[in-house]
N, C-alpha and C positions, 0 to 999 in steps of 0.2 A: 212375864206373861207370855209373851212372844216364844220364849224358848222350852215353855209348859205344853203349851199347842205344838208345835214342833217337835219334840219329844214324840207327842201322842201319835198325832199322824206318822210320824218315820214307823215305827212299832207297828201299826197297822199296813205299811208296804206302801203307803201315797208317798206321792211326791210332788208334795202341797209345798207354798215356801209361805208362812205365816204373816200378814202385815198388820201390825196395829194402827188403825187409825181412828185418832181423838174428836172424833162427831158429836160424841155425846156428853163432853167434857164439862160444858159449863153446868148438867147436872152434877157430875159425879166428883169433880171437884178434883183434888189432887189425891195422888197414888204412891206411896210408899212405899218402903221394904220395912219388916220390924225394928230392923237395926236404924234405920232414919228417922223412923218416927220416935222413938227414946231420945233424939235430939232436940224434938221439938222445934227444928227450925221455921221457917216461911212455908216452906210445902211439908213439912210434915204435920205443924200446928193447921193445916189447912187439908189434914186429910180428915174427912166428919165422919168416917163411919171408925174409925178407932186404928188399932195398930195389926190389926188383923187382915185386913180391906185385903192389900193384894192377893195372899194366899185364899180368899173368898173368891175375889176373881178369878183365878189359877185353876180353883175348884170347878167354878161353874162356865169358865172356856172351854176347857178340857171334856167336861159332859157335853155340850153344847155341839163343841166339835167331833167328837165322839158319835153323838148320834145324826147328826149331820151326813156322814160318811156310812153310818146305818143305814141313812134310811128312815130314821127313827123317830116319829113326834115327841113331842114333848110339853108335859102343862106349860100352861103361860106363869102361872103363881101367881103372887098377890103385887098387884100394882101399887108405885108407890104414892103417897098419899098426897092430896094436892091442897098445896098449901097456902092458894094467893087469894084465897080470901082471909086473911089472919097476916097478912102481911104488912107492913104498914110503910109508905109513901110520904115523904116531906115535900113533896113536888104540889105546889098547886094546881088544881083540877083547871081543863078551860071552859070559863063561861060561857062566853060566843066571843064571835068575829062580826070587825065591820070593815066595809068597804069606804073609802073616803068619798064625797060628794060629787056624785055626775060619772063617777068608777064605777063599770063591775070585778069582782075576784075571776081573776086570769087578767087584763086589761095589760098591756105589756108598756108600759109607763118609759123604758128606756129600751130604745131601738137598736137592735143592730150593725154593724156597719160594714161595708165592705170588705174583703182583709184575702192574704194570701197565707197560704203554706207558713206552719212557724207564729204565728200572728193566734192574739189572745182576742175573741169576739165575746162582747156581753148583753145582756137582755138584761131587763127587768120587770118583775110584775107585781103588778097585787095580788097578796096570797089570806089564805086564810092559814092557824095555829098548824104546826109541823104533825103534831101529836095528836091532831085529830085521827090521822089515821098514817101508820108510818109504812102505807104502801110496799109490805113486805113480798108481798108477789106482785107487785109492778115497778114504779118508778116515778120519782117526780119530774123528770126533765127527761126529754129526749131531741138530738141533733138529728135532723131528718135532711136528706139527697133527694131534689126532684129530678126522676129518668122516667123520661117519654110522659108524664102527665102522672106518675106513679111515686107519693112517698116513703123512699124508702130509710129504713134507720139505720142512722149510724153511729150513734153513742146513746149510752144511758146515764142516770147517777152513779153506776159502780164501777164506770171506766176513767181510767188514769186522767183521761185526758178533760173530763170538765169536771166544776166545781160549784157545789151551789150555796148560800148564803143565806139565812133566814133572819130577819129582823124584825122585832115590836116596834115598832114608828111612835106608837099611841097605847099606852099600858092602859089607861080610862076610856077610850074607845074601843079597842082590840081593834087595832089597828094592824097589818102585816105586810112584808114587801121581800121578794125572794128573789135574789139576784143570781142567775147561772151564766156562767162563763165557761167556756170552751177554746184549750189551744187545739186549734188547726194540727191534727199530726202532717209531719213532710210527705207521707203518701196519700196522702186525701185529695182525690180527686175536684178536677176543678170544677164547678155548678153553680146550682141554684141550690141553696139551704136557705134551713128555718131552725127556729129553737123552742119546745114546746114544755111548759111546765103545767104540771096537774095535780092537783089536792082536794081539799075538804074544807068547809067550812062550815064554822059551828052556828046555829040560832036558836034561840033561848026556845021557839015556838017550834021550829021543823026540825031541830038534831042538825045534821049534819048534810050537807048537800053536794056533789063533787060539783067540780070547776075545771076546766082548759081553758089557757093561755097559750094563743101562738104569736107570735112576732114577725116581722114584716118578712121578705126576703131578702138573700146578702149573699 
């Protein structure tokens, strides 16, 4: 594919250098050459649109880039078809959540404690079901730096450096308790932190309601 586009552009006098990157992979699945896919292995048995697929993409890179470098629009054509209502899930749905007596959802139930450089700190809270809403453009937990009266962030869920925990306590209650843990990197400044978890929780009567949990300071 790479060296389809490369071709084209060299031909037309650019001096483009081509990069494939796999963004949109988990639609399109695995990619072939004719001669792999007759083996039928793992990524060829796993290419869905047949034995043809690359030389389709080669086709329509190459026009794409093509008129790219024209200048040139191009129809959108026919999107493909969407298909997650006909899809079927073995996962059960969640009902609601409940908080345990005298708790709200957030309530940070295990405190943090003091610690240096190197050192694992943990929280705990009451959560409501993960799945409520999987906070794709935010976060569940955030490590926050108090400077000058101002908090600032210093880790999220997708950093190396914490980890967080979801548990059912109470399957007949819906019950939940989400423990995040944080090592200290060796350049983390020394302060005042906190540790802040946030989600959703479900009720039979209002849907879904968000929730913040912060924890003392350490």
């Amino acid at each position: 594919l790479r060296e389809s586009v490369r071709n084209l552009v060299g031909s037309m006098g650019e001096p483009i250098v081509p990069v494939v990157a796999g963004l949109s992979n988990t639609y399109t699945h695995y990619i072939t050459t004719f001669e792999e896919y007759q083996k039928q292995r793992y990524e060829a048995a796993s290419t869905i649109y047949g034995p043809h697929s690359l030389r389709a993409y080669q086709q329509q890179y190459t026009m794409m880039a093509e008129a790219m470098l024209n200048g040139q629009e191009l129809p959108a054509g026919t999107p493909p078809e969407d298909l997650l209502d006909v899809q079927l899930s073995f996962i059960p749905g969640i009902i609601f959540d409940n908080s345990p007596g005298g708790l709200d959802f957030g309530s940070c139930i295990q405190q943090p404690h003091d610690a240096n450089q190197g050192d694992f700190v943990t929280a705990k809270f009451i959560s409501g079901h993960l799945r409520n809403d999987l906070m794709t453009d935010d976060t569940f937990l955030r490590v926050e730096r108090n400077e000058n009266g101002e908090w600032i962030e210093v880790a999220v869920d997708d950093d190396w450096s914490t980890r967080l925990y979801w548990e059912r306590t109470n399957v007949i209650l819906g019950e939940s308790e989400v423990t995040v843990i944080w090592e200290i990197p060796e350049d983390a400044l020394n302060g005042e932190y906190r540790i802040i978890h946030k989600g959703y929780y479900k009720s039979i009567i209002r849907g879904l309601t968000p929730y913040l949990g912060v924890s003392k300071t350490f």
